[in-house]
Jmol script that loads the backbone (N, CA, C; Angstrom):
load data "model"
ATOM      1  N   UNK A   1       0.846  -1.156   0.000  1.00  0.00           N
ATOM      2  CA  UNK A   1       0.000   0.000   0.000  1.00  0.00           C
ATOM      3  C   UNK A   1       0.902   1.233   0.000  1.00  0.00           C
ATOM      4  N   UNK A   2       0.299   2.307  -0.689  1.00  0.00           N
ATOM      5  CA  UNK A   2       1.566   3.350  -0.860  1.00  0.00           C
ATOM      6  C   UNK A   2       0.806   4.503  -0.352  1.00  0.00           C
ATOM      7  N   UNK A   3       1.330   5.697   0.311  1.00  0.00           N
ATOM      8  CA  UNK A   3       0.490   6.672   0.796  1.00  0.00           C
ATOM      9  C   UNK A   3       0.289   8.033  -0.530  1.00  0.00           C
ATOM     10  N   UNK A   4      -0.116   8.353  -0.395  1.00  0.00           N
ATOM     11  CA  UNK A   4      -0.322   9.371  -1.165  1.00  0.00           C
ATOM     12  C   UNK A   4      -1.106  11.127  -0.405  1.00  0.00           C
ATOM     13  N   UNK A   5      -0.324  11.544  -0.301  1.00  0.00           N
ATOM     14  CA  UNK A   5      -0.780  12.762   0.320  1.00  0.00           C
ATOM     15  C   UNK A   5      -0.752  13.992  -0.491  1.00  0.00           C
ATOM     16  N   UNK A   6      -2.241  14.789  -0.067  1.00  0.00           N
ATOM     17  CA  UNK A   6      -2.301  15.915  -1.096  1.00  0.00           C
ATOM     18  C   UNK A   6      -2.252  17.339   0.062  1.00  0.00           C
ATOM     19  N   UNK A   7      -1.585  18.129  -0.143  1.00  0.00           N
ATOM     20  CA  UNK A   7      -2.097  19.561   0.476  1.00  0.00           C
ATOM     21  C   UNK A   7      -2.413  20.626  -0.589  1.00  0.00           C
ATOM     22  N   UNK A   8      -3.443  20.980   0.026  1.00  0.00           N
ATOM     23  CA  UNK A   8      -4.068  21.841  -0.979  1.00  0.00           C
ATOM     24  C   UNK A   8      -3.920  23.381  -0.573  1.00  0.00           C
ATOM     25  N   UNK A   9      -3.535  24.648  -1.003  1.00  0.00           N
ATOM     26  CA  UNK A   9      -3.740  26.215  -0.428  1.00  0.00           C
ATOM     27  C   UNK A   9      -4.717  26.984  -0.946  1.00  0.00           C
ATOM     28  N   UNK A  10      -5.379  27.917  -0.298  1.00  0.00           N
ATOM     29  CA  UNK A  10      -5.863  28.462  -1.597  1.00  0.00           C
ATOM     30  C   UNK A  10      -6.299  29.603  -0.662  1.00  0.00           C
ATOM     31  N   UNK A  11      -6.376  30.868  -1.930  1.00  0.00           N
ATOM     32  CA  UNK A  11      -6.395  32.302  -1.057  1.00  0.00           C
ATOM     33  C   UNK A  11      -7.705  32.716  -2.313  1.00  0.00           C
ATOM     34  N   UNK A  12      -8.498  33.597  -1.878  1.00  0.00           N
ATOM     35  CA  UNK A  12      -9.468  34.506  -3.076  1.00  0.00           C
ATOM     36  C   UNK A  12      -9.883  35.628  -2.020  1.00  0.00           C
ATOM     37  N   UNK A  13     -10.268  36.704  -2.887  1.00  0.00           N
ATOM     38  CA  UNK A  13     -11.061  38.188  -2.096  1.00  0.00           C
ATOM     39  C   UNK A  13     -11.620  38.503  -3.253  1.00  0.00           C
ATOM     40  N   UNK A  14     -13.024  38.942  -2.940  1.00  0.00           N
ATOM     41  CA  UNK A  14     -14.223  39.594  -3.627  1.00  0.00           C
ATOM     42  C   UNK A  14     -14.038  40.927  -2.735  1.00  0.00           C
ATOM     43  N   UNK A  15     -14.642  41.824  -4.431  1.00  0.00           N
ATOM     44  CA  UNK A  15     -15.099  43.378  -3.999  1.00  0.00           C
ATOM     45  C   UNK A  15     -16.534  43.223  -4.858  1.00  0.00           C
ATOM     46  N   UNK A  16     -17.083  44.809  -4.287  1.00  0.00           N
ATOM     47  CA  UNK A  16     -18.085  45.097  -5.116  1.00  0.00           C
ATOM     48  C   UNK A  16     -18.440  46.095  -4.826  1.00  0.00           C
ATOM     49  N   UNK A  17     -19.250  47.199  -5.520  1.00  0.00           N
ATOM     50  CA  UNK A  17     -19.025  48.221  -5.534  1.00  0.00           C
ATOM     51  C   UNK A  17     -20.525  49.038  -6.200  1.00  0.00           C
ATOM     52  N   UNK A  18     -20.930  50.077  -6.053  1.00  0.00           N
ATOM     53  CA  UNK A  18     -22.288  50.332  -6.227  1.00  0.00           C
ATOM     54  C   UNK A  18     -22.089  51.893  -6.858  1.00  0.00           C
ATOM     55  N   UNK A  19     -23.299  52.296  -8.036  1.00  0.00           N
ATOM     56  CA  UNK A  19     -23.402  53.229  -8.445  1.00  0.00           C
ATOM     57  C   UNK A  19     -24.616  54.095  -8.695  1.00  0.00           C
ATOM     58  N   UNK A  20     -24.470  55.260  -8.834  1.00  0.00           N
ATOM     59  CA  UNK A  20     -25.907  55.443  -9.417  1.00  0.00           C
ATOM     60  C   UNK A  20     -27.046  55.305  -8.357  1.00  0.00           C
ATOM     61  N   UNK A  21     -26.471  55.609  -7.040  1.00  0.00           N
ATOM     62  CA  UNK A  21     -27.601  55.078  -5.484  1.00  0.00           C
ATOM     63  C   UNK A  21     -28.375  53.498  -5.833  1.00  0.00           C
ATOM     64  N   UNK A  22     -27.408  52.482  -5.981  1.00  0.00           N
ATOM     65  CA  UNK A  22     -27.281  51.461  -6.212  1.00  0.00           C
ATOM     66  C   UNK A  22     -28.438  51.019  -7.182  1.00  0.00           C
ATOM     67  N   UNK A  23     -28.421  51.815  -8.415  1.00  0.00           N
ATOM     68  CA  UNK A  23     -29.035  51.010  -9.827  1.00  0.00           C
ATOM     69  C   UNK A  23     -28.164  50.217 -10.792  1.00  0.00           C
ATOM     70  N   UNK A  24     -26.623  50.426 -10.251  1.00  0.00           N
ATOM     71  CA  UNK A  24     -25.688  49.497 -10.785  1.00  0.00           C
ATOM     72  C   UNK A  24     -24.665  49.329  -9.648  1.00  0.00           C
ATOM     73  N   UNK A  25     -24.626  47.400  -9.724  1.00  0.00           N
ATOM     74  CA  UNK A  25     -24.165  47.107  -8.742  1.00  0.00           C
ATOM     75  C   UNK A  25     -22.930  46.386  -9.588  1.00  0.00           C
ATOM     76  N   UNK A  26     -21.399  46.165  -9.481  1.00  0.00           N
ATOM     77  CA  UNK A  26     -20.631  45.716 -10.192  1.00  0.00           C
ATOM     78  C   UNK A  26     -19.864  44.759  -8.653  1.00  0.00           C
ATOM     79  N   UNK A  27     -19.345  43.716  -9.662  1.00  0.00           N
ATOM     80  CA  UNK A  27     -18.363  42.859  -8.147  1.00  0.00           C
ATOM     81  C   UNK A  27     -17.646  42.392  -9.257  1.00  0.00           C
ATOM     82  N   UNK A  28     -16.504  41.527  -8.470  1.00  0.00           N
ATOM     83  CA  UNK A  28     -15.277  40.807  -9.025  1.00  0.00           C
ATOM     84  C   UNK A  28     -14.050  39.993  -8.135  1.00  0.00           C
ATOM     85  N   UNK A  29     -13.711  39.634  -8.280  1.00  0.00           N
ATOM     86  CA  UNK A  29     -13.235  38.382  -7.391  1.00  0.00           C
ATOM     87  C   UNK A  29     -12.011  37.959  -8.265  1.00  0.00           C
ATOM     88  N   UNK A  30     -10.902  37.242  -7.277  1.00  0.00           N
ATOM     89  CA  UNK A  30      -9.457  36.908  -7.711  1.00  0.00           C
ATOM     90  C   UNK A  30      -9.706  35.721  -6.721  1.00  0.00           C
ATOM     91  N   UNK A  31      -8.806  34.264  -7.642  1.00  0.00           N
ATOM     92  CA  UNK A  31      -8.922  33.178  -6.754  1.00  0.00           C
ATOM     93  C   UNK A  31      -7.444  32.443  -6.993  1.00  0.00           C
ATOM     94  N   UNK A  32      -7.129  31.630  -6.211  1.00  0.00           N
ATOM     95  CA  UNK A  32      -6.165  30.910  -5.938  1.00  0.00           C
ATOM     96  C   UNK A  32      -5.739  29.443  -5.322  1.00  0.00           C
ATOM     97  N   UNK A  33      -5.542  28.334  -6.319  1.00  0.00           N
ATOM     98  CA  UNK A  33      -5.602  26.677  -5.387  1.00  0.00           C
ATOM     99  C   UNK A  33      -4.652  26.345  -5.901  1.00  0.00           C
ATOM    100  N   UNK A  34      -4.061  26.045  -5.238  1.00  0.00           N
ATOM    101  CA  UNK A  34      -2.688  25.273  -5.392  1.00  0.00           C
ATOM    102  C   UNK A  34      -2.744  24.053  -4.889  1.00  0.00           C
ATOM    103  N   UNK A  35      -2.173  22.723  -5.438  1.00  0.00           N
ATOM    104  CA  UNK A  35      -1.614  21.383  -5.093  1.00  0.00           C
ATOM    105  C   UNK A  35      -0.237  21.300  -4.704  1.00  0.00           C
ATOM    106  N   UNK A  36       0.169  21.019  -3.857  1.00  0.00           N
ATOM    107  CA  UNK A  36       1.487  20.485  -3.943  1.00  0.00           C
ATOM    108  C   UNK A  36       1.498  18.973  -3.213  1.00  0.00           C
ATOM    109  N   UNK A  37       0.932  18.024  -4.011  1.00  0.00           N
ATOM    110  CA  UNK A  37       1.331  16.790  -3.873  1.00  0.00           C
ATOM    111  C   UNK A  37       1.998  16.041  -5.054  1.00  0.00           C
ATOM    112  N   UNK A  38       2.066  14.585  -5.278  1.00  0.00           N
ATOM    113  CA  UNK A  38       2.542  14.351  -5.882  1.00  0.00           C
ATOM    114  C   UNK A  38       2.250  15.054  -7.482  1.00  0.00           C
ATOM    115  N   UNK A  39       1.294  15.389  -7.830  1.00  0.00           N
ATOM    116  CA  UNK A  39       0.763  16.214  -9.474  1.00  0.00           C
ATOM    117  C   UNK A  39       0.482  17.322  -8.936  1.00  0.00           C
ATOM    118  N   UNK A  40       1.639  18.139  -8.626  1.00  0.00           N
ATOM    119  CA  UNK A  40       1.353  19.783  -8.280  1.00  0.00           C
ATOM    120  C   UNK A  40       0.747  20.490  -9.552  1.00  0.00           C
ATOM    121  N   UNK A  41      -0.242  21.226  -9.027  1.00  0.00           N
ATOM    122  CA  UNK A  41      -1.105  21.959  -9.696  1.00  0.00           C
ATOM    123  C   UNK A  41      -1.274  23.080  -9.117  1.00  0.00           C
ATOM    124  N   UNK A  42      -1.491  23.807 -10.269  1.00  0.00           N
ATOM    125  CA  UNK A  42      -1.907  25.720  -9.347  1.00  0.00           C
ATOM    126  C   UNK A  42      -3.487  25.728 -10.483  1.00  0.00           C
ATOM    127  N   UNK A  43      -4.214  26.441 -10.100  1.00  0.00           N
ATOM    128  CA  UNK A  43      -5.471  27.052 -10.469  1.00  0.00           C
ATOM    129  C   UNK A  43      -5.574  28.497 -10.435  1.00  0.00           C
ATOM    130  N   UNK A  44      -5.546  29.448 -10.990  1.00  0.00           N
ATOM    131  CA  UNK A  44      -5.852  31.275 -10.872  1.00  0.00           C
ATOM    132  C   UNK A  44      -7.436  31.868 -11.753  1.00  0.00           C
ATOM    133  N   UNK A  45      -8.219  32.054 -10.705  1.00  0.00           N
ATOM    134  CA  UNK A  45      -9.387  32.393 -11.680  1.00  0.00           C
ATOM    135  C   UNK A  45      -9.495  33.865 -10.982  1.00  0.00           C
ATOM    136  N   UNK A  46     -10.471  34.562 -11.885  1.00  0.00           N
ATOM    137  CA  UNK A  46     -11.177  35.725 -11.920  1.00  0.00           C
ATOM    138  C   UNK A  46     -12.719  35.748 -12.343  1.00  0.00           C
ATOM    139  N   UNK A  47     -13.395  36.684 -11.483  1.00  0.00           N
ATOM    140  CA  UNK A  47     -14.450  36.272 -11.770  1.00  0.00           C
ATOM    141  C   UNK A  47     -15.174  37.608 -11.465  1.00  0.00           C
ATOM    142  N   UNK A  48     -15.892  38.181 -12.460  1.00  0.00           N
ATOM    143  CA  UNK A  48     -16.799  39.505 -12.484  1.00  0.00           C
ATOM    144  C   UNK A  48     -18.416  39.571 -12.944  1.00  0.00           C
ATOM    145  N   UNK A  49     -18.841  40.876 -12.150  1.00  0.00           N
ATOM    146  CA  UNK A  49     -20.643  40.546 -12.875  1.00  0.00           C
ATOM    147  C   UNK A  49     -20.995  41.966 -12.796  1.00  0.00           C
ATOM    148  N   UNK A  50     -22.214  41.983 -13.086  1.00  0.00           N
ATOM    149  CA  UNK A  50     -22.709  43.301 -12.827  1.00  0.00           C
ATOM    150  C   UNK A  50     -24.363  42.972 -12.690  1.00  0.00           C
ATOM    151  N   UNK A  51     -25.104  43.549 -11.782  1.00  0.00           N
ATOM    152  CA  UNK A  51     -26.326  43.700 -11.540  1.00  0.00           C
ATOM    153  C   UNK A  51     -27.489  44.962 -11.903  1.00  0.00           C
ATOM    154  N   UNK A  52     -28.098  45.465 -12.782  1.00  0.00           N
ATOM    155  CA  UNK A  52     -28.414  46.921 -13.051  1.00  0.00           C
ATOM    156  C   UNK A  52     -29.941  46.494 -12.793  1.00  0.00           C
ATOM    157  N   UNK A  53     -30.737  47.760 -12.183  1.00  0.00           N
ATOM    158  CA  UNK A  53     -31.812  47.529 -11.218  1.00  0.00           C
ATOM    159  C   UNK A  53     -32.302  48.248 -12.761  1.00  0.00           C
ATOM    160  N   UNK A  54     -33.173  47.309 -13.321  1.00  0.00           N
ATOM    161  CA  UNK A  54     -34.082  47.627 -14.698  1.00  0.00           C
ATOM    162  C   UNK A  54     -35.203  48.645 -14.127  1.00  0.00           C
ATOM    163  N   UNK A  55     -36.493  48.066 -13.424  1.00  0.00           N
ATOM    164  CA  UNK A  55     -37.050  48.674 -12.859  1.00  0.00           C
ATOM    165  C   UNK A  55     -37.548  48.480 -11.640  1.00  0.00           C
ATOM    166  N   UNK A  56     -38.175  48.545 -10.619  1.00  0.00           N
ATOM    167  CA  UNK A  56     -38.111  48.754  -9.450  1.00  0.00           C
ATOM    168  C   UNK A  56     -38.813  47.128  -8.631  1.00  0.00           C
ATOM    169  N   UNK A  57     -37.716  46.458  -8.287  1.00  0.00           N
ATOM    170  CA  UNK A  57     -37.564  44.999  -7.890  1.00  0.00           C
ATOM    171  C   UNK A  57     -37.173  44.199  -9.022  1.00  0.00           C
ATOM    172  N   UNK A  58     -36.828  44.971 -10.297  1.00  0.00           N
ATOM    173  CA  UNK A  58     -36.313  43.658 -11.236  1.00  0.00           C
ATOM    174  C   UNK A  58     -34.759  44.035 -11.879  1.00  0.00           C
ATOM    175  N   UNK A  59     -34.422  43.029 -12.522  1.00  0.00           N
ATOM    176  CA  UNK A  59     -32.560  42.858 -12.695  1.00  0.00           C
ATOM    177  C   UNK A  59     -32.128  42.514 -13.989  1.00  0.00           C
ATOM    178  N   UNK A  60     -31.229  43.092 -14.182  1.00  0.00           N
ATOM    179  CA  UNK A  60     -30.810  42.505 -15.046  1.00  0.00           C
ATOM    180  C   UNK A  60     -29.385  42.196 -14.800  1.00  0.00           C
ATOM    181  N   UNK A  61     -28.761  40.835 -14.611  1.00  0.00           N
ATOM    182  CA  UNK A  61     -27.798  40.491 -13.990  1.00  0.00           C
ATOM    183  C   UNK A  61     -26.588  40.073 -14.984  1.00  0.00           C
ATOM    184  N   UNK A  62     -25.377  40.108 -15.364  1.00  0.00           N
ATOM    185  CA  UNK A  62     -24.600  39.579 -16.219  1.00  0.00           C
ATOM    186  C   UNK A  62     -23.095  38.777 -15.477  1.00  0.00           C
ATOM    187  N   UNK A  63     -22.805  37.635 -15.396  1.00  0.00           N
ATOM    188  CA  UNK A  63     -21.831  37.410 -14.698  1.00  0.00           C
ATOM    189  C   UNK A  63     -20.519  36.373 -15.410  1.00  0.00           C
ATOM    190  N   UNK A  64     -19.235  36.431 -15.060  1.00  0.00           N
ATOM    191  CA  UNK A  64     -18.904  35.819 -15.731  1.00  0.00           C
ATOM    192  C   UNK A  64     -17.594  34.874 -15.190  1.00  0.00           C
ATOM    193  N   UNK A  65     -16.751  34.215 -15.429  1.00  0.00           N
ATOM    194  CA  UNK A  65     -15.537  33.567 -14.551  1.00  0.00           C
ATOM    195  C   UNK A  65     -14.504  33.032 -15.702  1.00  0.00           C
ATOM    196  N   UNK A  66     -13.246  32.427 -15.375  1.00  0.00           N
ATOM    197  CA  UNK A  66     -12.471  32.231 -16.395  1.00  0.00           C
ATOM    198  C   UNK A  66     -11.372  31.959 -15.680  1.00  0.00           C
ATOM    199  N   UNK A  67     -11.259  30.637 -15.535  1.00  0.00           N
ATOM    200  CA  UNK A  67      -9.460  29.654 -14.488  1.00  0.00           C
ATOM    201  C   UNK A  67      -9.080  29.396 -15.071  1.00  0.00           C
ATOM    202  N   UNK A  68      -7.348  29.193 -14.979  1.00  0.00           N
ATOM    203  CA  UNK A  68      -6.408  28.878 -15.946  1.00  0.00           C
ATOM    204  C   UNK A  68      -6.351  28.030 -15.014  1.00  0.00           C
ATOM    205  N   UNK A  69      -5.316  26.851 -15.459  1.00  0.00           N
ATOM    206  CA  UNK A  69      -4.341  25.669 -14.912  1.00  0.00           C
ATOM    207  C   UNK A  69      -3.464  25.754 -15.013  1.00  0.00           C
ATOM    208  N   UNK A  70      -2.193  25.376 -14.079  1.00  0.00           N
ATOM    209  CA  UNK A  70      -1.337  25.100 -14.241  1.00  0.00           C
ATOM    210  C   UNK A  70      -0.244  24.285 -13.858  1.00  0.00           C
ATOM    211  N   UNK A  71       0.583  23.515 -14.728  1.00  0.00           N
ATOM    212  CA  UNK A  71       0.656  21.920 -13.970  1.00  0.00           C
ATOM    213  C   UNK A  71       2.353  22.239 -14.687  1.00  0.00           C
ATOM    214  N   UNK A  72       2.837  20.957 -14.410  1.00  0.00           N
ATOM    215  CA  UNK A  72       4.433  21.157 -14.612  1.00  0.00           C
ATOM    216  C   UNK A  72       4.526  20.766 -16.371  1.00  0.00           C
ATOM    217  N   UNK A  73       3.403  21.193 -17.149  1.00  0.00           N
ATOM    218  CA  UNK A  73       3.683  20.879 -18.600  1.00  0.00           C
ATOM    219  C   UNK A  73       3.033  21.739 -19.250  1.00  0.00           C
ATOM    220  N   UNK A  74       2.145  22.130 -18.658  1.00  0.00           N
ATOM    221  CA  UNK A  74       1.380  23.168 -19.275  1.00  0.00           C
ATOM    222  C   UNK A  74       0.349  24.205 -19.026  1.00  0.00           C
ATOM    223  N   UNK A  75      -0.061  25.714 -19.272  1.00  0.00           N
ATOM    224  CA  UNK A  75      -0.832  26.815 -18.775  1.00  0.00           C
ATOM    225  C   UNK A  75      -1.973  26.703 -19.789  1.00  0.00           C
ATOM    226  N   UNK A  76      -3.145  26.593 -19.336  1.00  0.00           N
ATOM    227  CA  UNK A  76      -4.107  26.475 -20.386  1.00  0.00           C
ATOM    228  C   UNK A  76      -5.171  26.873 -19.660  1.00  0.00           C
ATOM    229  N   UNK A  77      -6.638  26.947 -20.039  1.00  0.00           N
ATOM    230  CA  UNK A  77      -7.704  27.178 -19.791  1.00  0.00           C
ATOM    231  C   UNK A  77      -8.578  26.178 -19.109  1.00  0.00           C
ATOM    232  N   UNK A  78      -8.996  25.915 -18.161  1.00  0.00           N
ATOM    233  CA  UNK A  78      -9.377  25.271 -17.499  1.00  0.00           C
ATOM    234  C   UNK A  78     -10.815  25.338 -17.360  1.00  0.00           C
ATOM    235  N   UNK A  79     -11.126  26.025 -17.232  1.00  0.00           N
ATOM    236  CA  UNK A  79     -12.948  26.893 -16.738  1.00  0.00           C
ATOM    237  C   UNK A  79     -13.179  27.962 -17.432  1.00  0.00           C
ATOM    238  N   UNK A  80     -14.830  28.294 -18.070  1.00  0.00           N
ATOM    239  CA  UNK A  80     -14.530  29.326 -18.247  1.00  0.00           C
ATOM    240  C   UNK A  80     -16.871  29.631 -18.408  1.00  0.00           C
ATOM    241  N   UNK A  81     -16.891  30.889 -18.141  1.00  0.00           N
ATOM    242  CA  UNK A  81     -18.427  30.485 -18.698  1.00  0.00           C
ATOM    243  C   UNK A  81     -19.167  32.185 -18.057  1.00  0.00           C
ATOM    244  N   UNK A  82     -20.378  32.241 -18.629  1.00  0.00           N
ATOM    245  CA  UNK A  82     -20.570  33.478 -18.756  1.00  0.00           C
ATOM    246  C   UNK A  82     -22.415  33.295 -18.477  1.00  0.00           C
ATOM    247  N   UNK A  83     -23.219  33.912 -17.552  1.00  0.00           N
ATOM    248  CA  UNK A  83     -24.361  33.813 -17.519  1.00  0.00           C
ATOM    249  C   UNK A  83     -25.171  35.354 -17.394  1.00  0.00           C
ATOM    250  N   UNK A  84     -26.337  35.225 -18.149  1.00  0.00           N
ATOM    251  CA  UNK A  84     -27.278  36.281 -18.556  1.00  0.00           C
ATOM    252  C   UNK A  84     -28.860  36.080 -17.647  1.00  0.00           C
ATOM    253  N   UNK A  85     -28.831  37.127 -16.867  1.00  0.00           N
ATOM    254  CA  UNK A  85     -30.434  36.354 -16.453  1.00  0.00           C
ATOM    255  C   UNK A  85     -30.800  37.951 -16.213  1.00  0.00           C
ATOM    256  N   UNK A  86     -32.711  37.386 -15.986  1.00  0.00           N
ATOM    257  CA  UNK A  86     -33.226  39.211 -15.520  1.00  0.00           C
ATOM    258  C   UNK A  86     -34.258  38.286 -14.191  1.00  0.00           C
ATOM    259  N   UNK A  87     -34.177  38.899 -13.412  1.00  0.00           N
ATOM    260  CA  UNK A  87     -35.133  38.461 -12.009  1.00  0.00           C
ATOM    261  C   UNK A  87     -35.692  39.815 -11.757  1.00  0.00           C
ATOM    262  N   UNK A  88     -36.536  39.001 -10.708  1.00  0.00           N
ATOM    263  CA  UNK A  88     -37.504  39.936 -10.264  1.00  0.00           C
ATOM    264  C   UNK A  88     -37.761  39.730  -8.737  1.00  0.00           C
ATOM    265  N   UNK A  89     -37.620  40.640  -7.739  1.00  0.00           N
ATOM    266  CA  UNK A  89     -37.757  40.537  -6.222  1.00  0.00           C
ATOM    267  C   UNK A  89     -39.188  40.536  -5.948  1.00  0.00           C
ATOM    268  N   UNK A  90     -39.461  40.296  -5.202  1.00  0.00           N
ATOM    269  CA  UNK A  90     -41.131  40.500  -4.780  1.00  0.00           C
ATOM    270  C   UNK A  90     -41.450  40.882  -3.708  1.00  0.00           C
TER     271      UNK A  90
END
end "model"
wireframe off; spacefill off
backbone 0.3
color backbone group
């Protein structure tokens, strides 16, 4: 039987930020995971949106994210994706 041990790190901070006496709401975020076990791996994503108050309890929301990989052969794209929605509070 062979052991295999993984430690994993990982650091991220979100902001966000308001305009317009909050009819536009914007955020964004920085992330960070690292492996260092035997298949060390790093992960770096970013991730942003925006919320704009259409009319009074409804949204129109846009958000989006995008991680790279990175391993001892290669930096590439890992994640990536983008969502559109409109809600409504009640």
């Amino acid at each position: 039987m062979s052991k295999n041990e993984l430690v994993w790190t990982s650091i991220s901070g979100n902001g966000n930020y308001s305009f317009w006496n909050n009819k536009l709401k914007v955020n964004g975020g920085l992330t960070y995971l690292s492996n260092k076990g035997t298949a060390p791996i790093s992960l770096y994503g970013i991730k942003g949106g925006a919320d704009f108050n259409v009319l009074k309890g409804m949204y129109a929301s846009l958000s989006g994210h995008l991680q790279m990989r990175n391993d001892d052969s290669d930096f590439s794209l890992n994640t990536s994706g983008f969502l559109f929605s409109f809600r409504y509070n009640f």
